[in-house]
TORBA-864534 format. One record per residue (C-alpha): residue number from 0; residue in three letters; chain; x, y, z. Coordinates in Angstrom, 1 decimal, always signed. Layout:
REM residues N
  nr rest kette   east  north     up
 NUM  ala     A      X      Y      Z
...
REM end
This chain:
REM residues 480
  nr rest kette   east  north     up
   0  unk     A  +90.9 +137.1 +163.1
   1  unk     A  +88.1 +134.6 +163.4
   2  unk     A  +85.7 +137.0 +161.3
   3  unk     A  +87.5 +135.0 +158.5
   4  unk     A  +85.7 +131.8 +159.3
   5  unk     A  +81.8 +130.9 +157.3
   6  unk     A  +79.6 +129.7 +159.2
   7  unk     A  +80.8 +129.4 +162.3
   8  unk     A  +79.2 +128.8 +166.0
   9  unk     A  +80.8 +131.1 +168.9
  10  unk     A  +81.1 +130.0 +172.3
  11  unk     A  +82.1 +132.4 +175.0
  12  unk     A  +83.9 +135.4 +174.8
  13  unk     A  +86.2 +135.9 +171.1
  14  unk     A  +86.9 +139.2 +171.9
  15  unk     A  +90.5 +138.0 +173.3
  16  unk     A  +94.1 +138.3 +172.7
  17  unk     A  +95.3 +135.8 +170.8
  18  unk     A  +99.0 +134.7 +170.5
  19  unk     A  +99.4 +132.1 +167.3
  20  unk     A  +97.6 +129.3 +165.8
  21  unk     A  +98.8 +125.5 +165.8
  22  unk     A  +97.0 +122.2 +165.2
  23  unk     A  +99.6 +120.0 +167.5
  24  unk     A  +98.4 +120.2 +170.9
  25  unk     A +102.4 +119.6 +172.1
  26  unk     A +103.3 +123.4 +170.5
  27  unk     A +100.5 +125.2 +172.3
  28  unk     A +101.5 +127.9 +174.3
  29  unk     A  +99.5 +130.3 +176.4
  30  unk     A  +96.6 +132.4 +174.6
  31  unk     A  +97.2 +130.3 +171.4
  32  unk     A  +94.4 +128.7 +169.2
  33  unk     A  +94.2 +124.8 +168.5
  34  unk     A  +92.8 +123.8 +165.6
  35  unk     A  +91.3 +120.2 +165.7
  36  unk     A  +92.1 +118.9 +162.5
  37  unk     A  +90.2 +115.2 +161.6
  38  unk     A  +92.6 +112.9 +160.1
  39  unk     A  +93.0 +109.3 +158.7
  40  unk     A  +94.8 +108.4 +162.1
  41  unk     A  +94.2 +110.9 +164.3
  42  unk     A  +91.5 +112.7 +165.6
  43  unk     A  +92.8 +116.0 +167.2
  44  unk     A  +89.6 +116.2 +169.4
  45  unk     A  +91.1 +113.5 +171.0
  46  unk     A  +93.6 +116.1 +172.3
  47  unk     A  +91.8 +119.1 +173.4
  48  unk     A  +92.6 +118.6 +177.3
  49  unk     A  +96.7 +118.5 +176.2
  50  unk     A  +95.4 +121.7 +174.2
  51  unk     A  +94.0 +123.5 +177.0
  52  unk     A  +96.3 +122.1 +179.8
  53  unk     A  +99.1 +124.2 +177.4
  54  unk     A  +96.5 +127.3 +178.0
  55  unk     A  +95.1 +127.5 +174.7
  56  unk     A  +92.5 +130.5 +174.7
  57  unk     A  +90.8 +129.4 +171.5
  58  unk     A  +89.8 +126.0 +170.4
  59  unk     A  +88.8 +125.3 +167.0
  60  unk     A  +86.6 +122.3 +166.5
  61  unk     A  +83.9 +120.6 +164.5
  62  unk     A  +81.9 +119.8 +167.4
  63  unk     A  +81.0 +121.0 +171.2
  64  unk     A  +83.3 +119.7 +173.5
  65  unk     A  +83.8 +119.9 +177.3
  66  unk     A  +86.4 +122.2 +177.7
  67  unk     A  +87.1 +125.2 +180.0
  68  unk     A  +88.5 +128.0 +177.5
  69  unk     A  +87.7 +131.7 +177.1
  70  unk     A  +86.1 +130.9 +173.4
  71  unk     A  +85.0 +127.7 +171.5
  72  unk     A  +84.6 +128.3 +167.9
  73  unk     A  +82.2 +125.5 +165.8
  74  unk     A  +83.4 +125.2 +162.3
  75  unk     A  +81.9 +122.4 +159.8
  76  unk     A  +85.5 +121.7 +158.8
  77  unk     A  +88.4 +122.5 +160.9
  78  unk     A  +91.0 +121.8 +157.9
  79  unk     A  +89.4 +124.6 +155.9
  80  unk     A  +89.7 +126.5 +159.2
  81  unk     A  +93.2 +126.2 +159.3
  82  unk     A  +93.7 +127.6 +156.2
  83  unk     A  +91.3 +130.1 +156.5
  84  unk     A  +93.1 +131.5 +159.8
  85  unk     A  +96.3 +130.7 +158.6
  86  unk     A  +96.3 +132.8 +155.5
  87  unk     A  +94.8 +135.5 +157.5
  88  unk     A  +97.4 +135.6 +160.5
  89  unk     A +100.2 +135.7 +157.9
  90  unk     A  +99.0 +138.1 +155.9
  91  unk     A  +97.6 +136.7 +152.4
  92  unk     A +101.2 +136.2 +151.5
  93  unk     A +100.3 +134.7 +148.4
  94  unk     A  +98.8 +137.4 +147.1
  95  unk     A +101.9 +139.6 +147.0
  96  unk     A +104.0 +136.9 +145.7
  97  unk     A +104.2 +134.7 +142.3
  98  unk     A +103.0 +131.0 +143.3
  99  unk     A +103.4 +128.1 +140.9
 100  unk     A +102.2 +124.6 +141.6
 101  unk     A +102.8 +121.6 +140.4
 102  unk     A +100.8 +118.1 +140.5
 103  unk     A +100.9 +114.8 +138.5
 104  unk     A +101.9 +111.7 +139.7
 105  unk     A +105.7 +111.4 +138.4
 106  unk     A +107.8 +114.4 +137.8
 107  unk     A +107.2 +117.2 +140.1
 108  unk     A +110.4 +117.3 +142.2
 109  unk     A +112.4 +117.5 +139.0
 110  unk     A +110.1 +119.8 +137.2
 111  unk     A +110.2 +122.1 +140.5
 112  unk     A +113.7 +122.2 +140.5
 113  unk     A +114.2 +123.0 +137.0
 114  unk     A +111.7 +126.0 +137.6
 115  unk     A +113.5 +126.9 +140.3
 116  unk     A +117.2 +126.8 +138.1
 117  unk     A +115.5 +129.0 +135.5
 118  unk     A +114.8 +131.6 +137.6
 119  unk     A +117.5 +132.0 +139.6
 120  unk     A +119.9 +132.3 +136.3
 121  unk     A +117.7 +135.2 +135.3
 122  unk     A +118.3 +136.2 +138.7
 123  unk     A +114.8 +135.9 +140.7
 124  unk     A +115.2 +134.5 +144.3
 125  unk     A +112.5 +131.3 +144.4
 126  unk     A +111.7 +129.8 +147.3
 127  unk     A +110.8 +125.8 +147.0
 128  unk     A +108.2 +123.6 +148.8
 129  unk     A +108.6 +120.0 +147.6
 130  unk     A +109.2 +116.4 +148.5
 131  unk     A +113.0 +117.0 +149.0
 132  unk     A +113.0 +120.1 +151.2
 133  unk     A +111.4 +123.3 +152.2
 134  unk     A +114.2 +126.2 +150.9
 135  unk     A +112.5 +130.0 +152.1
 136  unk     A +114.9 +132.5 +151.6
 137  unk     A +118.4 +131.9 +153.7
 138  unk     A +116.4 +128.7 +155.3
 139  unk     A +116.5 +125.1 +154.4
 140  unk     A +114.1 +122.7 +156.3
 141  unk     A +113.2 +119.2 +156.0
 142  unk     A +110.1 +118.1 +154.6
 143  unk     A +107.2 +117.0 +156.7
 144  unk     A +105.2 +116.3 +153.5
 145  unk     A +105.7 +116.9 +149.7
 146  unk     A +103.1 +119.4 +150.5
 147  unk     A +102.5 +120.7 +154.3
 148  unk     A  +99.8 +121.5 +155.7
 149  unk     A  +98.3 +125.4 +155.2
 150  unk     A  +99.9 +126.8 +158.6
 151  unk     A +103.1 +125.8 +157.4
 152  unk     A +102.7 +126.6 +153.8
 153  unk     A +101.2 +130.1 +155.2
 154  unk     A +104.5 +130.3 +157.4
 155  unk     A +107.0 +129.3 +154.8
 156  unk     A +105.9 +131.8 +151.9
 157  unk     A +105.7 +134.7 +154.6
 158  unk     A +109.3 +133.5 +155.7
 159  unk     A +110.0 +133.8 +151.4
 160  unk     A +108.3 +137.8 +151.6
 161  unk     A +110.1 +138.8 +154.8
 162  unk     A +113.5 +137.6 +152.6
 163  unk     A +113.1 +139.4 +149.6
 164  unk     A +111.8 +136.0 +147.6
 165  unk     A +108.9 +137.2 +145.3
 166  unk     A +108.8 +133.6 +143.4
 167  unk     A +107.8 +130.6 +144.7
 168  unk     A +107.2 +127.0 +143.0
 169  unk     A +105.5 +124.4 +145.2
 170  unk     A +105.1 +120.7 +144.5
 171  unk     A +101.0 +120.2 +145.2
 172  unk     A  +99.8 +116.5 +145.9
 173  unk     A  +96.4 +114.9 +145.9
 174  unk     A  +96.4 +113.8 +149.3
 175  unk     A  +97.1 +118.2 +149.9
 176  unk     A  +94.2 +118.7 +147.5
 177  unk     A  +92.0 +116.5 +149.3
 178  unk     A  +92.5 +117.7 +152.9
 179  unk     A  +92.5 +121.9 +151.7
 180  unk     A  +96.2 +122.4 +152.3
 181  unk     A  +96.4 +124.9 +149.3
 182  unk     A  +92.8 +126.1 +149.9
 183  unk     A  +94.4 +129.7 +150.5
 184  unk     A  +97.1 +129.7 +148.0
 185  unk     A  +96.6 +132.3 +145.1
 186  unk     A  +98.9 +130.6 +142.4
 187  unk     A  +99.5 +132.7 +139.5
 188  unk     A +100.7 +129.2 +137.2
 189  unk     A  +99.5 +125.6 +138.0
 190  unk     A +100.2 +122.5 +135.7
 191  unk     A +100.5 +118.8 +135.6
 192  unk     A +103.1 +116.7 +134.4
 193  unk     A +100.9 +113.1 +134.2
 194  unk     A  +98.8 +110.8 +135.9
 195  unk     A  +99.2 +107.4 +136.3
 196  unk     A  +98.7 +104.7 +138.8
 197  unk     A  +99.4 +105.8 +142.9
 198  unk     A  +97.7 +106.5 +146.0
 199  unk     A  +94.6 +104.2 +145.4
 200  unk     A  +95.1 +103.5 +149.2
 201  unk     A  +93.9 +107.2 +149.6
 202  unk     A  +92.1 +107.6 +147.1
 203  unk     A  +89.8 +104.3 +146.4
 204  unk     A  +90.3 +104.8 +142.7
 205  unk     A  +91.6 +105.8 +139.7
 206  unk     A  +88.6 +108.3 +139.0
 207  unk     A  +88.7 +109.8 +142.3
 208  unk     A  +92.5 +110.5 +141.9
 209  unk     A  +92.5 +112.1 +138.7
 210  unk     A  +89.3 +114.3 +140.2
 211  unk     A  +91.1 +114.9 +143.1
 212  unk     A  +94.3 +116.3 +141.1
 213  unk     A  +91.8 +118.9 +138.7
 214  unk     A  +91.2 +120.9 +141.8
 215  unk     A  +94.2 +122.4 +141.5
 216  unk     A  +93.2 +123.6 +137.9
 217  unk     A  +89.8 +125.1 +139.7
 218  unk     A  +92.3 +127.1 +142.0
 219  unk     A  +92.8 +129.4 +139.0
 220  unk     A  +90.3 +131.5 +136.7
 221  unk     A  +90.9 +134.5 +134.1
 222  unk     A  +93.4 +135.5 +131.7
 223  unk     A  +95.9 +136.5 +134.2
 224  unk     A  +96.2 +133.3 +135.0
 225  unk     A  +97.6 +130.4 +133.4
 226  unk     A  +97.8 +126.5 +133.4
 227  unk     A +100.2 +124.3 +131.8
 228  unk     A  +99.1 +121.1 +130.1
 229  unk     A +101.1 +117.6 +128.7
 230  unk     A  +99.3 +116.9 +125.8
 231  unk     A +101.6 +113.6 +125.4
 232  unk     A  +99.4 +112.5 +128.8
 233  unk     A  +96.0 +110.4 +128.1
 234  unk     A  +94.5 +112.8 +130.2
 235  unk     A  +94.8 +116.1 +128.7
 236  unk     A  +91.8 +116.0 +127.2
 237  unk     A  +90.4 +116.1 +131.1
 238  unk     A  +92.4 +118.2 +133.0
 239  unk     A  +92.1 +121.1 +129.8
 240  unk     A  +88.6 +120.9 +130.4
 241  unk     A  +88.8 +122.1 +133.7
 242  unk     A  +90.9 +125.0 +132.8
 243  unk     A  +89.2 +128.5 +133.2
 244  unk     A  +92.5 +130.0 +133.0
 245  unk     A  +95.0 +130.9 +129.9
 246  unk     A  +96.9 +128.1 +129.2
 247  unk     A  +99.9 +126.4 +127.3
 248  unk     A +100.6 +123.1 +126.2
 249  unk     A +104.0 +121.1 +126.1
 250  unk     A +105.0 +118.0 +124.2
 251  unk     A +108.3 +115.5 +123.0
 252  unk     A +106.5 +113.8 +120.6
 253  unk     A +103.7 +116.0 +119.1
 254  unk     A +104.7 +120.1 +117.2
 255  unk     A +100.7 +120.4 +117.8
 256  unk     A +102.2 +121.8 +121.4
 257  unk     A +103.1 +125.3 +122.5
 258  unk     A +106.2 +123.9 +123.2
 259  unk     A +107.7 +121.0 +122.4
 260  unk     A +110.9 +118.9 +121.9
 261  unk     A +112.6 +117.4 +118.8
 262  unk     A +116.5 +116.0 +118.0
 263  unk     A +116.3 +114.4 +122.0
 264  unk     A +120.0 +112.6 +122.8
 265  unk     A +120.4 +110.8 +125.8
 266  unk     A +123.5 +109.5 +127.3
 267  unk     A +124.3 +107.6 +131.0
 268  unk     A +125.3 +111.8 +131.8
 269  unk     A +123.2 +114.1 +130.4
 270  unk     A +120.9 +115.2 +127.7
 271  unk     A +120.8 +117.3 +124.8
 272  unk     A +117.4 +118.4 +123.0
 273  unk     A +116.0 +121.3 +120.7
 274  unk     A +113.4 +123.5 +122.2
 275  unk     A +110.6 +125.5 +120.2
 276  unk     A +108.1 +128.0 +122.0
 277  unk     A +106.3 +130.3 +120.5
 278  unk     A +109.0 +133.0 +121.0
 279  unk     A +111.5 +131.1 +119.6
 280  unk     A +114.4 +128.0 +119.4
 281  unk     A +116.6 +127.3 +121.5
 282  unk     A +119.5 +124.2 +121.7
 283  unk     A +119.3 +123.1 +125.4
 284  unk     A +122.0 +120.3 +126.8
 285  unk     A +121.7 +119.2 +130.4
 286  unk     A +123.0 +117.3 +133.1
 287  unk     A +119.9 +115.7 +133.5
 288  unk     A +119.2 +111.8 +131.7
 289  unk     A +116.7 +110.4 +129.8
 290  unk     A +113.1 +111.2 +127.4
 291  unk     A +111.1 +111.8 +130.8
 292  unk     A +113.8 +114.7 +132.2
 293  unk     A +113.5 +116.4 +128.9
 294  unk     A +109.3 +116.0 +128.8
 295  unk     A +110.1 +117.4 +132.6
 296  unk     A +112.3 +120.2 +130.8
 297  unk     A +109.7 +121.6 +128.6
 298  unk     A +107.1 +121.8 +131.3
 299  unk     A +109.5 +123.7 +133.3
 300  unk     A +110.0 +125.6 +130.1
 301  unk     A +106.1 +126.1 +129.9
 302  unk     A +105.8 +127.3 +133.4
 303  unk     A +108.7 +130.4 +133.0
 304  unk     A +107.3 +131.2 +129.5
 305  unk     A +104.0 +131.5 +131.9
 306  unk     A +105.3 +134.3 +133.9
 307  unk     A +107.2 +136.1 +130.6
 308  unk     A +110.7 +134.1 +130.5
 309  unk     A +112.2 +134.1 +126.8
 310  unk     A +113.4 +130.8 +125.6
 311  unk     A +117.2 +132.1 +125.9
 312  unk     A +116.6 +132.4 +129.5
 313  unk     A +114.8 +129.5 +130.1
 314  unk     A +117.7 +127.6 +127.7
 315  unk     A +120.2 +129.0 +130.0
 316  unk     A +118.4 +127.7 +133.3
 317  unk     A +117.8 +124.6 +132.2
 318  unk     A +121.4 +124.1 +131.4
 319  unk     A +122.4 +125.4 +134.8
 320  unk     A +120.6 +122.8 +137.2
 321  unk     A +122.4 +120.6 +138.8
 322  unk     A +121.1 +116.4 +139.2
 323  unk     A +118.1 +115.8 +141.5
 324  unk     A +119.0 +114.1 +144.5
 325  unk     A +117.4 +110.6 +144.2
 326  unk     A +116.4 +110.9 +140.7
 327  unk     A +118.2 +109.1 +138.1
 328  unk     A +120.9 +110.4 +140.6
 329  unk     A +124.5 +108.8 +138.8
 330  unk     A +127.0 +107.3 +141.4
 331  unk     A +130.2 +107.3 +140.6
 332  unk     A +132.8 +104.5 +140.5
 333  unk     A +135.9 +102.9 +139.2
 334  unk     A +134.7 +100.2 +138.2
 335  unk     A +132.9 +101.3 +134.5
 336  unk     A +129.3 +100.7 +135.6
 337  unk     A +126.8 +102.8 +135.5
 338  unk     A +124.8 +103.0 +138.4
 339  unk     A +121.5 +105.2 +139.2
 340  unk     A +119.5 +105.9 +142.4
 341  unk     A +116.1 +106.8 +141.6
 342  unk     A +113.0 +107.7 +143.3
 343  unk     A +110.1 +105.0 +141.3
 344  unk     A +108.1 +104.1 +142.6
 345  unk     A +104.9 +103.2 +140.8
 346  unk     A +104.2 +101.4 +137.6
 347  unk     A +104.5 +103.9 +134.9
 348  unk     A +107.7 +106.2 +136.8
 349  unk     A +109.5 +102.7 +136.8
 350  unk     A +108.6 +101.7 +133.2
 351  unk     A +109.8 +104.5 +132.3
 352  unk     A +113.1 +104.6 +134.4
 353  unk     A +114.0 +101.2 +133.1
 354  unk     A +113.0 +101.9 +129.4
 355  unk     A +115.2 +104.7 +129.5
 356  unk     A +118.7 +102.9 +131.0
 357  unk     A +118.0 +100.2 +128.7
 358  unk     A +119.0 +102.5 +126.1
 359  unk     A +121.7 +103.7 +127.5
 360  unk     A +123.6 +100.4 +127.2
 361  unk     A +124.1  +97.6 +125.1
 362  unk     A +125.3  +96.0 +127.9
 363  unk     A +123.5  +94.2 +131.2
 364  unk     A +120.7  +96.3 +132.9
 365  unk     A +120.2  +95.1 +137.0
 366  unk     A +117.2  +96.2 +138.3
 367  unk     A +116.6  +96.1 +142.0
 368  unk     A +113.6  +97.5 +144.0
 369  unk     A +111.0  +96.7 +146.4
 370  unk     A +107.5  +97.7 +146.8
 371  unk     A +106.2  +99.9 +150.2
 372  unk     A +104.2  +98.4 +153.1
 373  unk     A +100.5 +100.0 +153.7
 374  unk     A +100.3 +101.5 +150.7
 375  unk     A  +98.6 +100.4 +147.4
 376  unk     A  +99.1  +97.0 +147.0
 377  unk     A  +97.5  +97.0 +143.5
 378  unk     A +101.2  +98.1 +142.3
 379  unk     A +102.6  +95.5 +143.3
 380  unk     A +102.2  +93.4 +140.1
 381  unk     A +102.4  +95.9 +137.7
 382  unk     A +105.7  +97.0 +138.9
 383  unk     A +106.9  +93.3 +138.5
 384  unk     A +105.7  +93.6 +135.2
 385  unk     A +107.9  +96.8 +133.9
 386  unk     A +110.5  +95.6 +135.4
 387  unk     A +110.8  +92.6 +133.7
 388  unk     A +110.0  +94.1 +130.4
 389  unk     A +113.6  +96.2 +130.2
 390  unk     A +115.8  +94.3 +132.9
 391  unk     A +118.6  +91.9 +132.3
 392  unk     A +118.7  +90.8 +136.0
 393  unk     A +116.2  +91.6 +139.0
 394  unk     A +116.6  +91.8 +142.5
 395  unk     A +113.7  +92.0 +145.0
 396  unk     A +114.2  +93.8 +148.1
 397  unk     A +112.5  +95.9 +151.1
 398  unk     A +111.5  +99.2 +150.2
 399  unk     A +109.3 +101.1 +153.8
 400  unk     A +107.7  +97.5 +154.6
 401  unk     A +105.8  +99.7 +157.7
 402  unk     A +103.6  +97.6 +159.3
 403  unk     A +103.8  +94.7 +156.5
 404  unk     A +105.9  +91.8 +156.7
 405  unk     A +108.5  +92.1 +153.5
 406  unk     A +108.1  +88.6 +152.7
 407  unk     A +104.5  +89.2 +152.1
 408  unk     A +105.0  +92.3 +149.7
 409  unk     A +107.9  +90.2 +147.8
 410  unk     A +105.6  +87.9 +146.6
 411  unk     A +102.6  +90.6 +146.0
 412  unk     A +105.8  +91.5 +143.5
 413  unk     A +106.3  +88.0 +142.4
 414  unk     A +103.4  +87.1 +140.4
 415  unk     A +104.4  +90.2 +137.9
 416  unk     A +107.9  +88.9 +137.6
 417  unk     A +109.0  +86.9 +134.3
 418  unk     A +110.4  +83.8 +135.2
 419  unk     A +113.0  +84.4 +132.0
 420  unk     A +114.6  +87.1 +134.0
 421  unk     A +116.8  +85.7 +136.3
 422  unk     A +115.9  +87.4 +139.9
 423  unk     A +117.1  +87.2 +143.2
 424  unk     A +114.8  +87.6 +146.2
 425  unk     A +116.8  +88.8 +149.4
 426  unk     A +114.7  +91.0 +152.0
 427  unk     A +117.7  +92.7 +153.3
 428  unk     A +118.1  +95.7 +151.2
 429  unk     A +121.9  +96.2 +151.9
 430  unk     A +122.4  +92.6 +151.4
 431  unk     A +120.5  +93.2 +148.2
 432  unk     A +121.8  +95.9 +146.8
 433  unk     A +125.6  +94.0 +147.7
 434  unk     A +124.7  +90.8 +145.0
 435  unk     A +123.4  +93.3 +142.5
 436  unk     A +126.9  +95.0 +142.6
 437  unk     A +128.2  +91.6 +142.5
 438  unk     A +126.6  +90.7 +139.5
 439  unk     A +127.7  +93.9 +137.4
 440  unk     A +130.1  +94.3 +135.1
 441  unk     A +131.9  +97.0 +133.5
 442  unk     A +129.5  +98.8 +131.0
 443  unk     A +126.4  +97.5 +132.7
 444  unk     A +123.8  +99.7 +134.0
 445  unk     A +122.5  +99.3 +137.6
 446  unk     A +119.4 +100.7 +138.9
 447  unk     A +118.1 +100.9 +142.6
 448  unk     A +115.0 +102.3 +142.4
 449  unk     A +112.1 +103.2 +145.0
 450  unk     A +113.9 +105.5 +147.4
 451  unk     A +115.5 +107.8 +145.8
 452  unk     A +117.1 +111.2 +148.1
 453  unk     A +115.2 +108.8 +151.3
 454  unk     A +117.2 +108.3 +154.1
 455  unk     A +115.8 +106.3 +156.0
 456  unk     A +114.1 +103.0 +156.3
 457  unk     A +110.4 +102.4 +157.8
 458  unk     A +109.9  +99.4 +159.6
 459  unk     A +107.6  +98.7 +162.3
 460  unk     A +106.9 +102.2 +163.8
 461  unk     A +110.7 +102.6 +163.9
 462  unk     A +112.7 +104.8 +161.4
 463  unk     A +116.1 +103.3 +160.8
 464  unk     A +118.7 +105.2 +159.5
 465  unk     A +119.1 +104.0 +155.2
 466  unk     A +120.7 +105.9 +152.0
 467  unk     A +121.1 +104.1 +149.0
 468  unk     A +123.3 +106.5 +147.9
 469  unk     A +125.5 +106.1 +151.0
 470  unk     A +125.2 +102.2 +151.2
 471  unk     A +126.5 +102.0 +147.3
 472  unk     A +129.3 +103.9 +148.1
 473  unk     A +130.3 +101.8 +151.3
 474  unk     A +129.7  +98.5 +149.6
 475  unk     A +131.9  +99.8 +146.4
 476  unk     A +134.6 +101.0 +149.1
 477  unk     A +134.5  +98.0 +150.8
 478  unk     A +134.7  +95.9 +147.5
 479  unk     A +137.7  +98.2 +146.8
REM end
């Protein structure tokens, strides 16, 4: 198996048994290989002796290390190791599959699961790796990452083959690009939905984001192959020139598009639009809300026309999927207001959220979100800025503080804020989200944003138990 690795240095005897490959030191078992992967945190060098305390018989490092094992193998990057070995030990299963991956900075989950509707009402069995979940075959997991890392991608579509699944749609971030995750993957239709403002904590800048995201483009080459482009985005021009693939664009607001939308109606539950491809016209209505689902439609849309869908089909799937937990994700109530849960949680995703319940009302729009801890703080302002553009009221809360003190992101937020809007600062996000219920009434539109399907709460080191969704429907219970 290690024949697959370039430029390798071999240590000892390779000519072993080997039983199967990890890069967390706590799984190894006898005869297994470590891999030593270099992280932003942690080093996993720093855990050989755990590795080989477990019995591994291989270890898999980018430097010599004092260690008594039957083989050392010297690689100049242990990530692109993994992949390498991973893909090998499950078989390519990639290449006996259809892959499609999606990247951009808001939009993937939804345009995923939209994907995944269409195909499944023509009746192909897809298998989903995304922010929300892992779904392979009869198996649901919960995410470790939007994207994992290559083992357990590798794992996860061979899981898919063993199942029957031939189709398989993955959400693909740039912190995945960046660190070879996908570096084995043999997509047959990648695509972006757009890119705006995240991850500068990662990445350092806007440039090296939007570099980082066109290597997904560079994963695919030749006619067989296709990409899938927003020409509504600013950076189309970009990303189309690093396609070497064929390729199709989508659009709501331009018929220069492949495909494109026109006639888009929006209500506070569901949308209706009118879809033109190149192989036809179709009248689509979904559950889904707002402009952004239906510019999230017609990428889906793209992608199944990709891989031969007709626009009946891909009508019919569209119509079929269901909400997407944690975005624009209605609550219901008796009290007439319309409430939303949704997963912004940069600048643009949340200008856009709150542009689109604005119009959904000519009543009150509440606004209430928080900013995370560690993370870009460059956001901070900019997402006090949208806000106030579209909301009636505001209320600044806690969204993942980590390692940051709330108080200190809250007024990172502040300076954004328009001092027109009346806003409400209270750290306590279920004491929050309890005086922005207060202050609706019926007709008004209230949207908690930031969290979205999260369940959880970061603080400290410590993950505490926290659903929006859950904590609405206590507070209105307990109102009741």
């Amino acid at each position: 198996m290690i024949q697959i690795l370039p430029g390798k240095e071999v240590i000892g005897n390779a000519d072993i048994e080997i039983g199967k490959i990890e890069y967390d030191s706590r799984l190894i078992k006898e005869n297994d290989i470590f891999v030593a992967l270099v992280g932003a945190a942690l080093d996993g060098h720093d855990f050989i002796q755990n590795a080989v305390s477990n019995k591994a018989a291989c270890l898999v490092v980018e430097k010599d290390v004092d260690a008594d094992v039957p083989v050392k193998i010297i690689v100049p990057d242990t990530r692109h190791a993994l992949a390498l070995l991973a893909s090998k030990y499950y078989e390519f299963p990639s290449r006996s599959m259809k892959v499609l991956g999606v990247t951009g900075t808001n939009g993937k989950t939804t345009v995923a699961y939209l994907i995944k509707s269409i195909f499944e009402e023509r009746g192909r069995r897809t298998g989903l790796i995304g922010t929300i979940e892992y779904i392979a075959g009869s198996h649901r997991f919960d995410p470790m990452n939007t994207t994992p890392e290559s083992l357990q991608i590798e794992q996860l579509l061979r899981i898919m083959l063993n199942e029957r699944t031939r189709f398989a749609v993955m959400e693909v971030s740039s912190h995945a690009l960046a660190a070879s995750r996908i570096r084995m993957i043999d997509f047959d239709v990648v695509g972006i939905t757009n890119l705006s403002q995240d991850h500068l904590d990662f990445h350092g800048d806007m440039e090296n984001y939007r570099q980082t995201k066109a290597r997904l483009f560079d994963r695919v080459h030749g006619k067989e192959k296709w990409a899938v482009l927003n020409l509504d985005d600013p950076e189309f021009e970009f990303f189309k020139g690093h396609v070497d693939s064929s390729y199709l664009t989508y659009s709501i607001s331009s018929d220069k598009a492949d495909l494109y939308a026109n006639n888009i109606t929006t209500t506070p539950t569901g949308t209706r639009f009118h879809l033109i491809t190149p192989l036809g016209e179709q009248d689509v209505e979904m559950k889904l809300v707002g402009e952004h689902n239906v510019s999230n439609a017609v990428c889906a849309a793209a992608f199944a026309m990709a891989t031969g869908l007709d626009p009946a089909a891909i009508a019919r799937g569209l119509g079929a999927s269901d909400i997407v937990a944690g975005r624009l994700e209605p609550i219901s109530n008796d009290r007439g207001i319309h409430i939303f849960v949704d997963y912004a949680h940069t600048p643009d995703a949340l200008e856009h959220v709150c542009s689109i319940c604005k119009s959904l009302t000519d009543k009150k729009l509440t606004v209430l979100f928080g900013c995370g801890g560690d993370r870009d703080k460059t956001k901070r302002k900019p997402m006090g800025e949208a806000v106030s553009r579209y909301a009636d009221r505001i209320v600044v809360t806690s969204d993942n503080p980590r390692s940051e003190d709330p108080e200190t992101i809250i007024e990172d937020i502040r300076p954004g804020l328009d001092s027109a809007v009346p806003t409400q600062f209270i750290v306590d996000r279920r004491e929050a989200i309890a005086a922005a219920l207060k202050t609706c009434e019926e007709g008004d539109i209230l949207l908690v944003a930031g969290k979205g399907h999260e369940d959880y709460m970061i603080m400290g080191d410590a993950r505490i138990g926290f659903d929006d969704r859950k904590v609405i429907r206590e507070l209105l219970g307990e109102a009741n």
